[in-house]
C-alpha positions in Angstrom: 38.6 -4.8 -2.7 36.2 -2.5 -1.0 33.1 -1.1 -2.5 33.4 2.3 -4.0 30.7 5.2 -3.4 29.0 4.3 -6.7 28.1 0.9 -5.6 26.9 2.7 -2.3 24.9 4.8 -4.5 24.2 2.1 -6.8 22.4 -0.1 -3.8 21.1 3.1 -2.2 18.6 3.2 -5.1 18.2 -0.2 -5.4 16.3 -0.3 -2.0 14.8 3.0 -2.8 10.5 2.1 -3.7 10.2 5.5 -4.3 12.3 8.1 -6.0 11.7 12.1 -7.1 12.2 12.6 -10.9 12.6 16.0 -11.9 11.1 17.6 -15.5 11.3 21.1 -17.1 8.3 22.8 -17.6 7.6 24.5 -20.7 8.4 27.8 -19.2 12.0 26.5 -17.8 10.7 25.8 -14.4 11.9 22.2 -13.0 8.9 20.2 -11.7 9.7 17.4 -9.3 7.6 13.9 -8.9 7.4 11.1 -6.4 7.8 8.2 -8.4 7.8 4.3 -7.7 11.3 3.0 -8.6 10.6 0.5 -11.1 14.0 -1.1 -11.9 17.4 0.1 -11.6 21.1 -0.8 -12.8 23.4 0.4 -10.2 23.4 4.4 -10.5 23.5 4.5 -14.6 19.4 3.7 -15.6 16.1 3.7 -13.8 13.1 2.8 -15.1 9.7 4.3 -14.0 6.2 3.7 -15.1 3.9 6.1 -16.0 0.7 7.5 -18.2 1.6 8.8 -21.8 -0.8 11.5 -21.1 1.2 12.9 -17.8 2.5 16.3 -17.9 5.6 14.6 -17.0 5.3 12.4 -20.2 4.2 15.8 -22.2 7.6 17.7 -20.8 9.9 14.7 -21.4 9.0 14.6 -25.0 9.7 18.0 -25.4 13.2 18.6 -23.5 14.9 14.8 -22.1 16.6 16.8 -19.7 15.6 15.6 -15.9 17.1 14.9 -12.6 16.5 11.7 -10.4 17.1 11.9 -6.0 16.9 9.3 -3.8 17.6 9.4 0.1 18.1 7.1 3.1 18.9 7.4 6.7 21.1 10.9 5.9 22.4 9.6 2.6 21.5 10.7 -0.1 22.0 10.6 -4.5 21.1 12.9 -7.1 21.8 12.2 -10.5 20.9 14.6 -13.6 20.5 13.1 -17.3 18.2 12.0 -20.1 15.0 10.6 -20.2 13.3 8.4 -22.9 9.3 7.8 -23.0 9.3 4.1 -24.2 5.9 2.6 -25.3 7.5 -0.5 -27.3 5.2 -3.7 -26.2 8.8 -5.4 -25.4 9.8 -2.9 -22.5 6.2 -2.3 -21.3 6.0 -6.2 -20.9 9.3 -6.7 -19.5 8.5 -3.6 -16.8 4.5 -4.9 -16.3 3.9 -5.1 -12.3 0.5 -6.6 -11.4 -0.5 -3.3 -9.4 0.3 -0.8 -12.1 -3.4 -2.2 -12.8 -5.2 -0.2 -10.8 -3.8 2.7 -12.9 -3.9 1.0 -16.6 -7.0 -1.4 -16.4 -6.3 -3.0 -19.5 -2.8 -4.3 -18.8 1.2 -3.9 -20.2 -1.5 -3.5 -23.6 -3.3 -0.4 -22.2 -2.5 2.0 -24.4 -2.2 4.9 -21.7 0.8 3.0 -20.1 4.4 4.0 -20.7 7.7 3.7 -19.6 10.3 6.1 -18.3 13.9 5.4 -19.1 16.6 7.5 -17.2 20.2 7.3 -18.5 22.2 9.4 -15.6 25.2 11.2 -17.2 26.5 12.8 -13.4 26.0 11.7 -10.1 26.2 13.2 -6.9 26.5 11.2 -3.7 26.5 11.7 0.0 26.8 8.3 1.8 28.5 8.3 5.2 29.9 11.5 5.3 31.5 11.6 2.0 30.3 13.8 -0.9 31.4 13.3 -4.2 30.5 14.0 -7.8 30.9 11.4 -10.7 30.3 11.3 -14.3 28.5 7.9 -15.1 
């Protein structure tokens, strides 16, 4: 059996490094981040890293609501869904890359490092010339 667009989508993000997470602003705007890709599990959760004092961590918090792209040579996935700010010492450990350093000196322990936990709900593919809309 042939792979469907999911698992297209799914290993689209897989190779993806970096991918633009999307937050709403306090006043309802959406503001959009380059983010290093972290870990994901086919199109359903992505995990990012990131400081807990980032406007980003500061708008999460506040309203889960966020949208995640990623794009290759023409193809392309959005998904939209929820995001969680983890700072449990399991998950930051698990997640811990050695050059996250450079931006939390004191290691998975820094108290300024957490982690961001996207659960897509809808996703929305374009991979060789077919577009197509899923729930997840």
């Amino acid at each position: 059996m042939g792979k469907t667009i999911l698992d297209l989508a799914g290993e689209l993000l897989a190779k993806s490094e970096v991918v633009t997470l999307a937050s709403v602003t306090e006043e309802g705007f959406p503001r959009v981040c380059a983010m290093a890709r972290v870990r994901s599990e086919g199109v359903k959760t992505v995990w990012m890293a990131t400081g807990t004092y980032s406007k980003k961590t500061e708008h999460f918090r506040k309203n889960p609501k966020a949208s995640v792209c990623a794009y290759s040579g023409g193809d392309s996935l959005t998904l939209v869904g929820n995001v969680a700010v983890l700072t449990d010492e399991r998950t930051r450990k698990d997640l811990w890359q050695e050059w996250f350093i450079k931006h939390f000196p004191k290691g998975p322990d820094d108290p300024d490092y957490c982690v961001l936990k996207f659960d897509a709900v809808e996703a929305t593919v374009y991979i060789n010339e077919v577009f197509e809309t899923h729930p997840v």
